[in-house]
C-alpha positions in Angstrom: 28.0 56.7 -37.1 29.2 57.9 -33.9 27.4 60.7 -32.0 30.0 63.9 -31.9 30.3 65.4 -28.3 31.6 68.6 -28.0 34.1 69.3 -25.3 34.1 72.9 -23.9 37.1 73.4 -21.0 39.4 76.6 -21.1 42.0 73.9 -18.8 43.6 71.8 -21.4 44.3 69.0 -18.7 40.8 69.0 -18.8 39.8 68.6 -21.9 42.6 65.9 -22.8 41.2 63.7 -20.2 38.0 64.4 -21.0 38.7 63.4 -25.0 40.2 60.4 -23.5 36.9 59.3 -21.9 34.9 59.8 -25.2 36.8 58.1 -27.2 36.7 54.9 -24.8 33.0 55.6 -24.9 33.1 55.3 -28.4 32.0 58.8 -29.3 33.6 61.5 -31.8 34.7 64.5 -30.3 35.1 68.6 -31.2 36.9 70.9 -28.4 36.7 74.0 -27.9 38.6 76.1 -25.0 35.8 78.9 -24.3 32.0 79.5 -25.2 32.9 81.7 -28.2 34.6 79.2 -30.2 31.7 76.4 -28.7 29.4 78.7 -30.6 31.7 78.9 -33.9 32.1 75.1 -33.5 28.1 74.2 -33.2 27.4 76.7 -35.5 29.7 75.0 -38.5 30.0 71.5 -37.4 27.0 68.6 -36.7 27.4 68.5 -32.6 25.3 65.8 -31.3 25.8 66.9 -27.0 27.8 69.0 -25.6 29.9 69.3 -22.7 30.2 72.9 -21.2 32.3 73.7 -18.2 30.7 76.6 -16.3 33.8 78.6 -15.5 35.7 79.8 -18.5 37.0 83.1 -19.5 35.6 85.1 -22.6 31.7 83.8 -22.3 31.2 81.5 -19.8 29.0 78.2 -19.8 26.0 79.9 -18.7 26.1 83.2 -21.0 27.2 80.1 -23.7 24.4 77.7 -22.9 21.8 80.9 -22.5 23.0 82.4 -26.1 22.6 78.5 -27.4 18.9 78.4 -26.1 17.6 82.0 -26.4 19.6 83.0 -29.7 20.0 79.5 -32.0 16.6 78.6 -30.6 18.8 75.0 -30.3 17.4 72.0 -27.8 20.7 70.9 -28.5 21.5 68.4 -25.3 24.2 70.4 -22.8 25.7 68.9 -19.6 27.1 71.1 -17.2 30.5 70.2 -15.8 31.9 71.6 -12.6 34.2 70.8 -9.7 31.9 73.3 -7.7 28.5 72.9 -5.7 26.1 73.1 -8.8 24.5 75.8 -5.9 26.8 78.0 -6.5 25.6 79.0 -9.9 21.8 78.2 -9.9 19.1 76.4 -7.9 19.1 73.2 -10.7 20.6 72.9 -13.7 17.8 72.7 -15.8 17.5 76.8 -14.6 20.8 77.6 -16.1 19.1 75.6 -19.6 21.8 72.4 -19.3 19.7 68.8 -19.6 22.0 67.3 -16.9 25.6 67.8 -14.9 28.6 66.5 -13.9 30.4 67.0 -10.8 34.3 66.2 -10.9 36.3 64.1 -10.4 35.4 62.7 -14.0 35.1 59.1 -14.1 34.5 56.7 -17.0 31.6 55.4 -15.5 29.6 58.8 -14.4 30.3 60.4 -17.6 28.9 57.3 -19.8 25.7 57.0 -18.1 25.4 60.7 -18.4 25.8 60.8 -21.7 23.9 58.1 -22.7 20.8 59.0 -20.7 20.9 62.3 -21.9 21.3 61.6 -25.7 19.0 58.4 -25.2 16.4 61.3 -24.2 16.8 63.4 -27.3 16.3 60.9 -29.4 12.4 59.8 -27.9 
């Protein structure tokens, strides 16, 4: 069965193209437009990674990745996604508790080996 990637993007243009990519990847896919509902979503559905934008309103992808780590005690793999310098919000990634990143423009290819590496290092 699939691995299901959750897609967290308050811009909808985002996330549609974004759903797009995973499904040519071959992956399921949950969405979610803020950290609050990422948190309802991992909390009643089987989420395998998770894709967290870092600017969103209600609870960002930082306070949303932080709560994740520090409250659901979860190792659960989350990449970062930003069209910002990464420096902007931390000195590496791993700081702000995400396993990888991605920068935009999101392309087929980045967002593949991303994912695979990432979930292909939860699994060992």
């Amino acid at each position: 069965m699939p691995h299901k990637i959750l897609i967290v993007d308050d811009i909808v243009i985002n996330r549609i193209l974004l759903v797009e990519l995973i499904k040519k990847l071959g992956y399921n896919y949950a969405q979610a437009s803020n950290g609050r509902e990422a948190l309802n979503c991992i909390e009643s559905d089987k989420i395998d990674l998770v894709l967290m934008d870092i600017e969103m309103p209600v609870m960002n992808g930082i306070e949303t990745t932080q709560h994740i780590r520090e409250n659901l005690k979860s190792n659960l793999p989350i990449i970062a996604l930003t069209a910002h310098n990464p420096e902007d919000f931390f000195e590496t990634f791993e700081q702000g508790g995400f396993d990888d990143l991605i920068t935009k423009p999101y392309l087929l290819d980045k967002i593949g080996k991303t994912v695979d590496k990432v979930l292909k290092a939860k699994m060992t």
